[in-house]
N, CA and C of each residue as an Amber inpcrd file, in Angstrom:
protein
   453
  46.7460000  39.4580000  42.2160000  46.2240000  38.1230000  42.4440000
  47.3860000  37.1380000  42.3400000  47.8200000  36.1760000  43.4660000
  48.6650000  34.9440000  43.1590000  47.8880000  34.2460000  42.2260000
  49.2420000  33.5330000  42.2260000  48.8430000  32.2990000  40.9380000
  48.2540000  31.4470000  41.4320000  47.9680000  30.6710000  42.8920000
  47.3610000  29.8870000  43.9290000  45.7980000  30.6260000  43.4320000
  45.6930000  31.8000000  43.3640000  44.0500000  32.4390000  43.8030000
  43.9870000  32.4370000  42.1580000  44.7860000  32.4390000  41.4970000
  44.2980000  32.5590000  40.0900000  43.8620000  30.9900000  39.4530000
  44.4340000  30.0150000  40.0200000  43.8150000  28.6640000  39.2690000
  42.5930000  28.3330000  40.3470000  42.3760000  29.1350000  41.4940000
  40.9210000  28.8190000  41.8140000  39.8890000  28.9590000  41.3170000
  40.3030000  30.3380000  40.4920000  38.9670000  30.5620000  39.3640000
  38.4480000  29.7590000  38.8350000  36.8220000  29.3760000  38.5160000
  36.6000000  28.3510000  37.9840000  36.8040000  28.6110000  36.3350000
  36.8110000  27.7680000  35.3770000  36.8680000  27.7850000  33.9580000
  35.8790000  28.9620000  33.5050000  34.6810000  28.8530000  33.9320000
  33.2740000  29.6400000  33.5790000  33.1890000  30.5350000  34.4630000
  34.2040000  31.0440000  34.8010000  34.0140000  32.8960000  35.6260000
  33.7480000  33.9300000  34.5690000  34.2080000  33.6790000  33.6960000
  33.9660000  34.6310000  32.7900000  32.6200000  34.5030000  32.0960000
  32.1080000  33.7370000  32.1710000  30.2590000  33.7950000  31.3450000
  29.8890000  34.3550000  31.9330000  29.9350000  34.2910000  33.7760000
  28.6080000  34.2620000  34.5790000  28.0820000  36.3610000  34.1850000
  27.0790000  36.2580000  34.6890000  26.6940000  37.6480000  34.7110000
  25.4370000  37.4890000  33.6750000  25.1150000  39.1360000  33.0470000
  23.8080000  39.2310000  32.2580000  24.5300000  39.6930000  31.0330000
  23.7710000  39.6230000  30.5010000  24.3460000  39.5610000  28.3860000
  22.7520000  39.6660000  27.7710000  23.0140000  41.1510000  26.9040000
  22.4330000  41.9380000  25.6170000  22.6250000  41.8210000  24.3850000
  21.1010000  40.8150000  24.0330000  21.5220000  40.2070000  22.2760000
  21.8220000  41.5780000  21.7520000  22.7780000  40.9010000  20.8290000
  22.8260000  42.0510000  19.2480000  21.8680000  41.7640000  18.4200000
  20.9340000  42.5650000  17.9870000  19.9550000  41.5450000  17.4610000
  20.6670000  41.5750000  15.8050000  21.3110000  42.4960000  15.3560000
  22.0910000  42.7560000  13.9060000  23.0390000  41.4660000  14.0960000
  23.6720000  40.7610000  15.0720000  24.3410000  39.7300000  15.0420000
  23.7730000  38.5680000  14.2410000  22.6540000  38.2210000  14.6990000
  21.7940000  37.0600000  14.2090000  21.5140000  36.2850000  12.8270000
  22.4710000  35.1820000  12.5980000  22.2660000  34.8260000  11.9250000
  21.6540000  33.0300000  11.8720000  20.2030000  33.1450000  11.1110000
  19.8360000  32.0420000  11.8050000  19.1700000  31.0220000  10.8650000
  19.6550000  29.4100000  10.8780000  19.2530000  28.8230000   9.6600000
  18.0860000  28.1820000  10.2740000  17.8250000  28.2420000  11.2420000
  16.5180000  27.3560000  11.4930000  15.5150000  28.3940000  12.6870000
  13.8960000  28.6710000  12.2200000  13.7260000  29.7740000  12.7150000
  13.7180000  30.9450000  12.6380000  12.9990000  31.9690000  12.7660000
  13.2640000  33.6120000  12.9680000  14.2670000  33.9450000  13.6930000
  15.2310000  35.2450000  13.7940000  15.7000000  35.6350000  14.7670000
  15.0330000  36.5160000  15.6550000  14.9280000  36.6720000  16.9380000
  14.2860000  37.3750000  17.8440000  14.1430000  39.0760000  17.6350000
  13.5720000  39.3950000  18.0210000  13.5960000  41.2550000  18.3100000
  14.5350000  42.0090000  19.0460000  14.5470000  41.0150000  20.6480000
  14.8860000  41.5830000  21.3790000  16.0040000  39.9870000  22.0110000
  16.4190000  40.1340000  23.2020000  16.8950000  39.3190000  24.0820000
  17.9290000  39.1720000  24.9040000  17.8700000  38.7190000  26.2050000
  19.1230000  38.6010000  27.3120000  19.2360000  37.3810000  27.6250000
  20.5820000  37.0780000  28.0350000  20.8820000  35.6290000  28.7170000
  21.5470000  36.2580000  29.8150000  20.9250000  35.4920000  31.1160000
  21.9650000  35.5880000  32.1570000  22.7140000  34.0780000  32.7780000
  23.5460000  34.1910000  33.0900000  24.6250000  32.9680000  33.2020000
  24.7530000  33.2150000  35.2090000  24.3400000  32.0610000  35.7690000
  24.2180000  32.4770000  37.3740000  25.2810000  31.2830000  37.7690000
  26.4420000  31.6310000  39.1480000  26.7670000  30.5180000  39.5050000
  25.6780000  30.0910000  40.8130000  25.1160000  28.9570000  41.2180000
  24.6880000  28.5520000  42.1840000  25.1320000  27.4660000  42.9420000
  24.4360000  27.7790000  44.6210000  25.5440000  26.8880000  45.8010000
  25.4790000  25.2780000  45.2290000  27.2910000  24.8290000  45.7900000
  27.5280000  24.0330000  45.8930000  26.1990000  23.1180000  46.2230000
  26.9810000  21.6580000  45.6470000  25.8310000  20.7250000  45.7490000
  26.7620000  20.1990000  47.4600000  26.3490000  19.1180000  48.1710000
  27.3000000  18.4360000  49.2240000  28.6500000  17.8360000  49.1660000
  28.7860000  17.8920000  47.7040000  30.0090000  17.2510000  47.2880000
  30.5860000  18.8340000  47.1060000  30.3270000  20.1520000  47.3000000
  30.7060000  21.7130000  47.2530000  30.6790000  21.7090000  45.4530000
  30.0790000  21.1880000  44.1360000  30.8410000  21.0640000  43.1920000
  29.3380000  22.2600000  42.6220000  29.6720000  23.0760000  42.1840000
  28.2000000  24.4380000  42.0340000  28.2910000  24.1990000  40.9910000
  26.9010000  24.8310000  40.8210000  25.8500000  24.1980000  38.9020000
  25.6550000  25.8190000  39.1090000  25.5740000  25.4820000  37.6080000
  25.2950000  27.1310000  36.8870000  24.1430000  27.2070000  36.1610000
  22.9590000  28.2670000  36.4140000  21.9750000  28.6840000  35.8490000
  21.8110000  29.3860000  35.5740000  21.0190000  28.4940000  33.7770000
  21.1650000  29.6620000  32.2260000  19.5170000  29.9860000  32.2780000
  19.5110000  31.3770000  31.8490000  18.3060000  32.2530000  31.9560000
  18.3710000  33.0000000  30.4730000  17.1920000  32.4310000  29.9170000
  17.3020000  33.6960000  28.6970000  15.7500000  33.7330000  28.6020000
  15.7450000  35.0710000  27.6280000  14.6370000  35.6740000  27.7530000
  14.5720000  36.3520000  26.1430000  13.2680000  36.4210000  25.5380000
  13.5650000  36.7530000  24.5070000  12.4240000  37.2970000  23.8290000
  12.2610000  38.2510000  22.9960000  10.5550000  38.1610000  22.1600000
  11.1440000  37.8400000  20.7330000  10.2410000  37.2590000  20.8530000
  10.1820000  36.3470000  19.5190000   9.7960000  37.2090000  18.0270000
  10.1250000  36.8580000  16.5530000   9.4110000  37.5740000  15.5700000
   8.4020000  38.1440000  15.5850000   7.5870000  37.5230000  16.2770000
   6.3660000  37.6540000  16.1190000   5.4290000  38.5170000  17.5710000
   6.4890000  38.9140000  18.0190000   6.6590000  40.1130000  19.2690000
   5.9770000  39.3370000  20.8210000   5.8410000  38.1330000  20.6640000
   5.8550000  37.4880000  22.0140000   7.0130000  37.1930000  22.7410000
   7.0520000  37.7460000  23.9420000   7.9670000  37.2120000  25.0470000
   7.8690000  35.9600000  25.2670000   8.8580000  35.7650000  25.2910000
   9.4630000  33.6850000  25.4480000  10.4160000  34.0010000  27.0450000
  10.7840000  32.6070000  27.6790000  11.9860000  32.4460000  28.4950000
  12.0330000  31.1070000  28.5860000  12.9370000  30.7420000  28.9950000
  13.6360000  29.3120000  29.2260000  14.8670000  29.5210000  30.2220000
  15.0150000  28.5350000  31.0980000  16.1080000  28.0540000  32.0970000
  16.2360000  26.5970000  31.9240000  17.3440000  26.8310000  32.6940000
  17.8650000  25.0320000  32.5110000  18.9890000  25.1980000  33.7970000
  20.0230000  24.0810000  34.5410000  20.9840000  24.4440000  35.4290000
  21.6170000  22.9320000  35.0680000  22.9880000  23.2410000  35.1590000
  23.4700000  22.0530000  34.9210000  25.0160000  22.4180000  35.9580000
  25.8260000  21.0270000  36.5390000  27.0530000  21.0350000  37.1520000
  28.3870000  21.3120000  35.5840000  28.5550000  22.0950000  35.6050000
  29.8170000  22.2550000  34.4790000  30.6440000  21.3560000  34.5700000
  30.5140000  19.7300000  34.4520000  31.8480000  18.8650000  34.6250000
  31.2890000  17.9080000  32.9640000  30.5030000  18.1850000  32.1700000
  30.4240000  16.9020000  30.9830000  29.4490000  15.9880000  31.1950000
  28.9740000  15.4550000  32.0400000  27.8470000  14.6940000  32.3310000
  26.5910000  14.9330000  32.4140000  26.0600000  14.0580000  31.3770000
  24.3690000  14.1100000  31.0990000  23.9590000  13.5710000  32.1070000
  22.4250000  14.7690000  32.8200000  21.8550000  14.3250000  33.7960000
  20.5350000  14.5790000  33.2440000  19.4020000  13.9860000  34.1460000
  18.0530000  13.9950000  33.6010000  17.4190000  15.2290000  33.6500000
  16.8330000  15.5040000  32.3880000  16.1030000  16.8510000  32.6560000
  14.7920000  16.8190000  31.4280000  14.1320000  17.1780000  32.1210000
  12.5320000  17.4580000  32.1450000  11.9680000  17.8830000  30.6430000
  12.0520000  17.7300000  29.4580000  12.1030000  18.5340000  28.3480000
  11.0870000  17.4280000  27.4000000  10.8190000  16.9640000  28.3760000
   9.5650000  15.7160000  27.5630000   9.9440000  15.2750000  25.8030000
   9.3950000  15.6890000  24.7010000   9.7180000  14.5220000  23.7000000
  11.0480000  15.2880000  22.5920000  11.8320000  16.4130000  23.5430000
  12.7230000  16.8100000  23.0290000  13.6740000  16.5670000  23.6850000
  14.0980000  16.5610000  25.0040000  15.5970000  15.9780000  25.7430000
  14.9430000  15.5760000  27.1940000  15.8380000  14.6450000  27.1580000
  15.2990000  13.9940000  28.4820000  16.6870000  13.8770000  29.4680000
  18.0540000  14.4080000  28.5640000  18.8310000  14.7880000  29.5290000
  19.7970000  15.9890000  29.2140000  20.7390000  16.4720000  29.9480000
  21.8970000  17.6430000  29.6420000  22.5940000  17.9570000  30.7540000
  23.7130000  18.1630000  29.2130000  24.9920000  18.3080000  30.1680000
  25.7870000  19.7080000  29.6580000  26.3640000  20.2860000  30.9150000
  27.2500000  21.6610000  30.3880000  28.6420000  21.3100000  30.5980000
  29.4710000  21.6860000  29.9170000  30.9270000  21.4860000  30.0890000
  31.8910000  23.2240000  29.8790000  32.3090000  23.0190000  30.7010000
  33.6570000  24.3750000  30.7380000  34.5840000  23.7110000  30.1340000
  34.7050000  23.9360000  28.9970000  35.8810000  23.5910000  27.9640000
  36.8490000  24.6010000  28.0910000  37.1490000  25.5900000  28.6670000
  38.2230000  26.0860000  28.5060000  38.0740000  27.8890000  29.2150000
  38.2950000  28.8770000  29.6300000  38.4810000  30.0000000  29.9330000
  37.5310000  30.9600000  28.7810000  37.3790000  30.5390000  27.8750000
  36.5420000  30.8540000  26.6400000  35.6290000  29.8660000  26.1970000
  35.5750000  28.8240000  26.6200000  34.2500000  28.3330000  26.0150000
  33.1580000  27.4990000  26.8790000  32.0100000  27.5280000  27.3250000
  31.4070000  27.1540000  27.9170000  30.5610000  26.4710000  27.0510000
  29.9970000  25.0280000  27.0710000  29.1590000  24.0940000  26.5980000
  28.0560000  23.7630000  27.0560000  26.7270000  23.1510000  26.0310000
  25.7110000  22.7100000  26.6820000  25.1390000  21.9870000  25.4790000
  24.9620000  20.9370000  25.8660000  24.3940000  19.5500000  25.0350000
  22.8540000  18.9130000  25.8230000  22.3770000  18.5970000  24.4910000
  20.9340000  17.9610000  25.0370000  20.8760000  16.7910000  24.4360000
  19.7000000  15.6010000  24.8830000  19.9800000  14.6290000  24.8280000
  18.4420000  13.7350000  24.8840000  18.2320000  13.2330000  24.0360000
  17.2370000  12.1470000  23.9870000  17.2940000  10.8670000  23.9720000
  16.7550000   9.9510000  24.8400000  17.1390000   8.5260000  24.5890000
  18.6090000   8.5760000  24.0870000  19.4950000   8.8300000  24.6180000
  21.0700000   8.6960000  24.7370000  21.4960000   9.5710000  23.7970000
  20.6120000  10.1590000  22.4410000  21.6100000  10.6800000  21.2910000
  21.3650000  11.9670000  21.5810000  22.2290000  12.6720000  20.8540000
  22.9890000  14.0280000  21.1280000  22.0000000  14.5770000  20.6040000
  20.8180000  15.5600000  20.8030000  19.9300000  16.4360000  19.6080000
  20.2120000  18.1110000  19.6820000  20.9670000  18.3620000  20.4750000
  21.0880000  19.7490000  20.1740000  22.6930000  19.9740000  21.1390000
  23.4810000  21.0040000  20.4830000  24.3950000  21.6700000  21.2160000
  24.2550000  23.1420000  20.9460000  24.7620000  23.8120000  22.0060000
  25.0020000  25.3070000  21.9800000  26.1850000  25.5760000  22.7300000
  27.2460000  26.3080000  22.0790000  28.7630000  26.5420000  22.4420000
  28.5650000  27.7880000  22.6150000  29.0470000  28.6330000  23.8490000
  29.1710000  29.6310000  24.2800000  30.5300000  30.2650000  24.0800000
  31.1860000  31.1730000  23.1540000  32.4390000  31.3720000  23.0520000
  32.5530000  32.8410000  23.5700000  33.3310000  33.0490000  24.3040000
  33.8680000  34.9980000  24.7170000  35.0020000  35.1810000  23.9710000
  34.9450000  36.3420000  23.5820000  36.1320000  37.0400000  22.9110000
  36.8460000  37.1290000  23.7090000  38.2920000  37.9530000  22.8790000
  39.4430000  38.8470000  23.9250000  38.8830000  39.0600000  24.8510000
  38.1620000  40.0820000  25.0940000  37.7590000  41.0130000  25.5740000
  36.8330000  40.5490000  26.9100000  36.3930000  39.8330000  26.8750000
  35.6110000  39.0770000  27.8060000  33.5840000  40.1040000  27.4380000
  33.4950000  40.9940000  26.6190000  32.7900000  41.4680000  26.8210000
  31.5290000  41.1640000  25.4380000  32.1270000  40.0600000  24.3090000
  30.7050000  39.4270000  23.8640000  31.3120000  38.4650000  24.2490000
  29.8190000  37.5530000  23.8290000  29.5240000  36.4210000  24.1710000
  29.2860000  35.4140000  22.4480000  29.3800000  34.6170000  21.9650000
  29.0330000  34.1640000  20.9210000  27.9860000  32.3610000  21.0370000
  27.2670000  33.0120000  20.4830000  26.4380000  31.5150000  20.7870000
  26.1880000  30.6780000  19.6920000  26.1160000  29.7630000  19.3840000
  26.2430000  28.4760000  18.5200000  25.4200000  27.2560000  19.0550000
  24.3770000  27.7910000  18.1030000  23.4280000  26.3890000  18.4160000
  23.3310000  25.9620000  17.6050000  23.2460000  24.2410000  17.0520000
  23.1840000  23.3720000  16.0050000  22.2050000  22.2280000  16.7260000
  20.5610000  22.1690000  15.8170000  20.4010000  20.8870000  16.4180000
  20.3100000  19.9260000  15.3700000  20.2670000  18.4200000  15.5080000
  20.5350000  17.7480000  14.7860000  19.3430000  16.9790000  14.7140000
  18.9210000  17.7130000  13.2720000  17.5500000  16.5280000  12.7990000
  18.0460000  15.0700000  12.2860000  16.7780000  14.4230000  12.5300000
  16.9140000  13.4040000  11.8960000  17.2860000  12.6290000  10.3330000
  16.8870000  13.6310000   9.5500000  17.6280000  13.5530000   8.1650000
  19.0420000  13.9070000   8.4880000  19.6360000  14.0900000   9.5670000
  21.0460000  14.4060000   9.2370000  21.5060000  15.7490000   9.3150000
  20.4910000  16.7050000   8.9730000  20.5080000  17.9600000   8.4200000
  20.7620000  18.5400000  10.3990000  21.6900000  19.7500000  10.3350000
  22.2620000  20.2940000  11.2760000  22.3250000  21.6730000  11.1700000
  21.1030000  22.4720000  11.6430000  20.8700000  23.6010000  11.1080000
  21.4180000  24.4980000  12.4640000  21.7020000  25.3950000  12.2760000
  22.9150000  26.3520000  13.3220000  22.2010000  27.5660000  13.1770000
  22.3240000  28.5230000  14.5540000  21.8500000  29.6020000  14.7110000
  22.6730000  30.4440000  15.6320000  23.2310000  31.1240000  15.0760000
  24.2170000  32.3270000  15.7820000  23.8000000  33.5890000  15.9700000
  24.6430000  33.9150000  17.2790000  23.9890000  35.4440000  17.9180000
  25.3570000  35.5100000  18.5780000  25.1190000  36.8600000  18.7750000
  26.2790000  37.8380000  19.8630000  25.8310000  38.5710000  21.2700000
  25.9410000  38.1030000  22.2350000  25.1920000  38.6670000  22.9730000
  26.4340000  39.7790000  23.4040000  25.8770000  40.6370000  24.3470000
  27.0400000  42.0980000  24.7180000  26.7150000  42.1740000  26.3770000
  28.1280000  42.3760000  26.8240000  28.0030000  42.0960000  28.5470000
  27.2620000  43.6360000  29.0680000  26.1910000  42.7050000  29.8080000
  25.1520000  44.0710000  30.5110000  26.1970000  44.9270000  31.1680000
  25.8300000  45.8470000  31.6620000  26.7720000  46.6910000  32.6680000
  25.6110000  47.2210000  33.8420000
């Protein structure tokens, strides 16, 4: 690969794909940790300006052995846009911070109420997730997992 074809890569080449919670990873201050669970990380087409949003897919059963899922899609450039989450976020934004870390922030009436930092190892083959949301007392309770790249 030239070095021309190598800075085309986008920042978040390395998330995209499907990822297998560890469920022994889980450590979680707010909440049960799940049974089971996958995240898949999708790139999708350019908007007209060519600038492609990426859609997050996870899937999960819960403690209590119900299947859950959630999606969301956001443009990886930092900017909060409106999204649908009624009296919990009314906007979000993802950011590619770096070759290893992929971001995603939520947002109510302007303030920040939840982040989740996506970190990859060496290896490109876990995934580390970091969610903190931020109650209103202040209190910032965090929930970590490892997810493992599907094959």
């Amino acid at each position: 690969m030239t070095d021309a074809k190598k800075d085309e890569t986008p920042l978040y080449a390395g998330f995209l794909g499907s990822w297998i919670l560890d469920t022994s990873s889980c450590e979680f201050e707010q909440g049960d940790a799940p049974q089971a669970g996958s995240y898949h990380i999708v790139e999708q087409a350019g908007t007209a300006g060519g600038i492609a949003s990426l859609l997050f897919r996870t899937q999960w059963v819960d403690s209590e052995g119900e299947a859950q899922s959630a999606e969301f899609s956001g443009i990886p450039d930092g900017k909060p846009v409106p999204f649908n989450g009624g009296d919990l976020a009314d906007a979000l934004s993802v950011t590619a911070v770096s070759r290893r870390e992929l971001n995603s922030a939520a947002f109510y009436k302007e303030h920040e109420r939840m982040t989740v930092s996506r970190q990859l190892d060496d290896t490109g083959g876990a995934l580390r997730l970091i969610q903190a949301v931020k109650l209103p007392s202040g209190e910032q309770p965090t929930n970590i997992s490892i997810y493992r790249r599907a094959h």
